[in-house]
TORDOMAR-363703 format. One record per residue (C-alpha): x, y, z; residue number from 0. Coordinates in steps of 0.05 Angstrom, whole numbers, plus 5000, padded with zeros to 4 digits. Layout:
N
[[X,Y,Z],NUM]
...
% end
This chain:
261
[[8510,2651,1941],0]
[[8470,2644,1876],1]
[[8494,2691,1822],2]
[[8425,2721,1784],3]
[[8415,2749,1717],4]
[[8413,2815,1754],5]
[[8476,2808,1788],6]
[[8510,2793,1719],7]
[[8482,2853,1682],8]
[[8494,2893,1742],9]
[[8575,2881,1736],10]
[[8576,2881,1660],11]
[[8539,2948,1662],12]
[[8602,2974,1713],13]
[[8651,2943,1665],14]
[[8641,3005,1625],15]
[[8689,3052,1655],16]
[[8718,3108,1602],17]
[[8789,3107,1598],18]
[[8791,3040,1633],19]
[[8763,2999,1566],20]
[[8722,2928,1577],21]
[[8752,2893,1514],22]
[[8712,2842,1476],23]
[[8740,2788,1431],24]
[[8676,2776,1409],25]
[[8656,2703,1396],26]
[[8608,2655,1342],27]
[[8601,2588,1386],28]
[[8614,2556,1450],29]
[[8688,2541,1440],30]
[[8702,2608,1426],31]
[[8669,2636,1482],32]
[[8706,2586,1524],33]
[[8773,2606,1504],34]
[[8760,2680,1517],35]
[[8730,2662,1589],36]
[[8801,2625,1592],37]
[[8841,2677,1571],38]
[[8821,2719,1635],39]
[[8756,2762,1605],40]
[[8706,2787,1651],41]
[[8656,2783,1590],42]
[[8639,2745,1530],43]
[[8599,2787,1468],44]
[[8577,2745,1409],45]
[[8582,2772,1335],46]
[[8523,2770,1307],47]
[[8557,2766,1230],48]
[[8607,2715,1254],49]
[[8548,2673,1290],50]
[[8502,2676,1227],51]
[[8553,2656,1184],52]
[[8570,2596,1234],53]
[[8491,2569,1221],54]
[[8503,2580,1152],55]
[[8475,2659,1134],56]
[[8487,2724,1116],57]
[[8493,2776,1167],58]
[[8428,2834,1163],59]
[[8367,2794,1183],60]
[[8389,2728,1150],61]
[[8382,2688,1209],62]
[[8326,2655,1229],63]
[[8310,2686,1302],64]
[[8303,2610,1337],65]
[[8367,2596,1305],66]
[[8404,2662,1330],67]
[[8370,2654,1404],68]
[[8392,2588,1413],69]
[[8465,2601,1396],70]
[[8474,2651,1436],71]
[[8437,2601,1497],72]
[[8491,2555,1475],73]
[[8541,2601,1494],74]
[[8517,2629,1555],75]
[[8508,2557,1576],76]
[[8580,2542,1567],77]
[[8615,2603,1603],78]
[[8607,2629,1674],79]
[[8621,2708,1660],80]
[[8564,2755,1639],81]
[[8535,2746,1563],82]
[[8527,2804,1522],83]
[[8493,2793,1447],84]
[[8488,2823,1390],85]
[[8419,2817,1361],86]
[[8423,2868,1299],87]
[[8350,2900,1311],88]
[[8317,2852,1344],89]
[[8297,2810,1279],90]
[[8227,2833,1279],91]
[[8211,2818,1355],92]
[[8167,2869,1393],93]
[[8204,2901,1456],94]
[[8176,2856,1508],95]
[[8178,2781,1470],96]
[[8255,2804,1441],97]
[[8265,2824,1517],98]
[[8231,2751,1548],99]
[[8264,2712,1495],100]
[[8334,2738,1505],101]
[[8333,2733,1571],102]
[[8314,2663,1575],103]
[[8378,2651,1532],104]
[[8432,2675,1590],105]
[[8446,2731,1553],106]
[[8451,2804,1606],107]
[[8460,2852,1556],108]
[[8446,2868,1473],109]
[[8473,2909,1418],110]
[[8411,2938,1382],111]
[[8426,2976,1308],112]
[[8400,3042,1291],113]
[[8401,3023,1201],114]
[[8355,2979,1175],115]
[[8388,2910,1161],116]
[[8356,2905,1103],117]
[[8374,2965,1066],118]
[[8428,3003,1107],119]
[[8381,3063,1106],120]
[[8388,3101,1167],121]
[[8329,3101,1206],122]
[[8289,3163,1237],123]
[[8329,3178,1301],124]
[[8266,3182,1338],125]
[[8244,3116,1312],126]
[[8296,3074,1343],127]
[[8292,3124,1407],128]
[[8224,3097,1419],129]
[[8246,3026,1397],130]
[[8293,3035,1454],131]
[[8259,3061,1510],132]
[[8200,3001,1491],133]
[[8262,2954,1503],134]
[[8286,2990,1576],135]
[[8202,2992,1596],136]
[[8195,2921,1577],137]
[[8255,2893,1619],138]
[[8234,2937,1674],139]
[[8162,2913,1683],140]
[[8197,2836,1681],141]
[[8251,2856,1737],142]
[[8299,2837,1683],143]
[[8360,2883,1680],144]
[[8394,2888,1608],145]
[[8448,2932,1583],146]
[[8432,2955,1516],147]
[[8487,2982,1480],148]
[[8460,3024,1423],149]
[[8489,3019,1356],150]
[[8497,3087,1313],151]
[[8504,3070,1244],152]
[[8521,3149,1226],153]
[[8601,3135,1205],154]
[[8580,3066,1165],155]
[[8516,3088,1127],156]
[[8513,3162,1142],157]
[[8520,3217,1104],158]
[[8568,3278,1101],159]
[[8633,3311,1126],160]
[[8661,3278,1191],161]
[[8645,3339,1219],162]
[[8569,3331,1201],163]
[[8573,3252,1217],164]
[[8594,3264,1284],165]
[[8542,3318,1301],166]
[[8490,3263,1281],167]
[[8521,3211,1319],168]
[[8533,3252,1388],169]
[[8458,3278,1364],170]
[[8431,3195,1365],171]
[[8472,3181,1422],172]
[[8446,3227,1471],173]
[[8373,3203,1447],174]
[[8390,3132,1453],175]
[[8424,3150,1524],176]
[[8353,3188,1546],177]
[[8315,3131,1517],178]
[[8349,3085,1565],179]
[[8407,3063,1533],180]
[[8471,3037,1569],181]
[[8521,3057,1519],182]
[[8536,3086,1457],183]
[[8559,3047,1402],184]
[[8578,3082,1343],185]
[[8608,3037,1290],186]
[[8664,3045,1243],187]
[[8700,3103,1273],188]
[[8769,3093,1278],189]
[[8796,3164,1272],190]
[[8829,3190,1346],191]
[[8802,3272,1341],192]
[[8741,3242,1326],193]
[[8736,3184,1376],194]
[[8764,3233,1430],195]
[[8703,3288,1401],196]
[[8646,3228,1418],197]
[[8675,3201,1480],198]
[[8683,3269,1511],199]
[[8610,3298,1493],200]
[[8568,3241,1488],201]
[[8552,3248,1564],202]
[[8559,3170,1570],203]
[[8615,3112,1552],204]
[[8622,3098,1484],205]
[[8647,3030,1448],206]
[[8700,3029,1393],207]
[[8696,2974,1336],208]
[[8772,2959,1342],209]
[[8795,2939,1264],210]
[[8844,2962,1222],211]
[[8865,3037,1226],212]
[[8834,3043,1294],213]
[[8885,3064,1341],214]
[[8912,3016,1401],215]
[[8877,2988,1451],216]
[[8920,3030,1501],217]
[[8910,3097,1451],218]
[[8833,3085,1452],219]
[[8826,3080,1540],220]
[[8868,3149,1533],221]
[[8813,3179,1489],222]
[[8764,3162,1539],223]
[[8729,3088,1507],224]
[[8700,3048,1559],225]
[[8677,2990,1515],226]
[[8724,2951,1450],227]
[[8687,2907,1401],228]
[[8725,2859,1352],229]
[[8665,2855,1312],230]
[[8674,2798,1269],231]
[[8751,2808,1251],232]
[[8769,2744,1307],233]
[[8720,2696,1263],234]
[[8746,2716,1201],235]
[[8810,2714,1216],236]
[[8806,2637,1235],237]
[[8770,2631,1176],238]
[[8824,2650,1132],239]
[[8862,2606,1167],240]
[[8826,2542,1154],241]
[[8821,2566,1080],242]
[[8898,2561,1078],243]
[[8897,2498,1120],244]
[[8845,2461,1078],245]
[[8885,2489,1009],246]
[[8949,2455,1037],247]
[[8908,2389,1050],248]
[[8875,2392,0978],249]
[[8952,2410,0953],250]
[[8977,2339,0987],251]
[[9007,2379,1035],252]
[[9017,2382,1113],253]
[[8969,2438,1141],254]
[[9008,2438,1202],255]
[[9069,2492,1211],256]
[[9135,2457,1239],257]
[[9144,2462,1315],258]
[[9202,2476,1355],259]
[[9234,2438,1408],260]
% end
């Protein structure tokens, strides 16, 4: 039996089960994204920081969109599991091309951002609810089923009291959700009243960037997360690595750590 874009999408969309978290290691390249299908994971999510600094950019925009498209086809190429992507705001693509064009790379499902890459501004809530629902009409009249999973930028460019910040973001949210959005995504939350707060009134699953100071994997399914990001902590982290390896090479000395046995 032929598995279909559709089919994909379809079981990546019921991945997203709150208090029963899909986890993503997210990934920057092919390798990457093979080791995580290795490890066991249903799904592999690129990074779109980690992936633009792979080819060489800054993350916001930086990336040419040929460049961006055809990593992420690279990736989908190389794994069997559902590919989800994270394409900032679309890098200037109208709904139905940025729709076309991602789908043609493998990719099932997107992360779109609700702050303007170039500035961090937040954008007009109604904006990026049209922006949305543009996306959901566009795959719709192509019979191309994508789960968007909108990004709400409230807790890393917003303004005022957590109180106020999470008003705004269950506010966006539940826009993003009417608009045709899978799930919510709002960024940089890591405290547990307040991740319990969004998960419980958003009236749809929620993803948790998982960083330092968020709680556990195993405290965040308890407060009701049905998605985990790694954002671009996995990529940097091996990237700190190498530094060290490459300082003990220009130091004369072994980059490798002694093994046992």
């Amino acid at each position: 039996m032929t598995v279909t874009g559709n089919d994909r999408a379809a079981a990546l969309r019921a991945l997203h089960v709150p208090g029963s978290p899909l986890v993503l290691p997210n990934v920057w390249d092919a390798a990457s994204a093979r080791i995580v299908e290795a490890a066991g994971f249903p799904v592999v999510a690129t990074g779109s920081a980690a992936v633009a600094r792979v080819l060489g950019y800054a993350d916001g925009h930086e990336t040419p969109v040929e460049e961006m498209l055809a990593a992420i086809a690279r990736i989908a190429r190389a794994v069997g599991v559902p590919v989800t992507a994270d394409i900032e705001r679309g890098y200037g693509l109208e709904p139905a091309e940025l729709v076309e064009r991602l789908a043609a790379t493998g990719a099932v499902g997107c992360n779109l951002e609700d702050s303007d890459p170039g500035t961090g501004s937040m954008l007009d809530p109604e904006e990026q609810a049209g922006f949305l629902a543009a996306v959901r009409a566009a795959a719709t009249g192509a019979g191309i089923d994508l789960v968007v999973n909108a990004r709400v930028d409230t807790f890393l460019h917003g303004e005022g009291t957590p109180g106020e910040r999470v008003a705004d973001a269950l506010a966006r949210g539940r826009r993003y959700l009417e608009a045709g959005a899978d799930c919510v995504y709002p960024l940089w939350v890591t405290d547990a009243d307040l991740i319990r707060t969004l998960a419980g009134e958003m009236g749809g699953p929620i993803n948790v960037l998982f960083r330092p100071g968020t709680p556990s994997l195993q405290e965040l399914a308890a407060l009701g997360v049905a998605r985990v990001s790694f954002g671009p902590g996995l990529h940097r982290a091996v990237q700190e690595l190498t530094e060290r390896m490459v300082a003990d090479v220009a130091d004369g000395r072994s980059p490798y750590p002694p093994r046992e046995g």
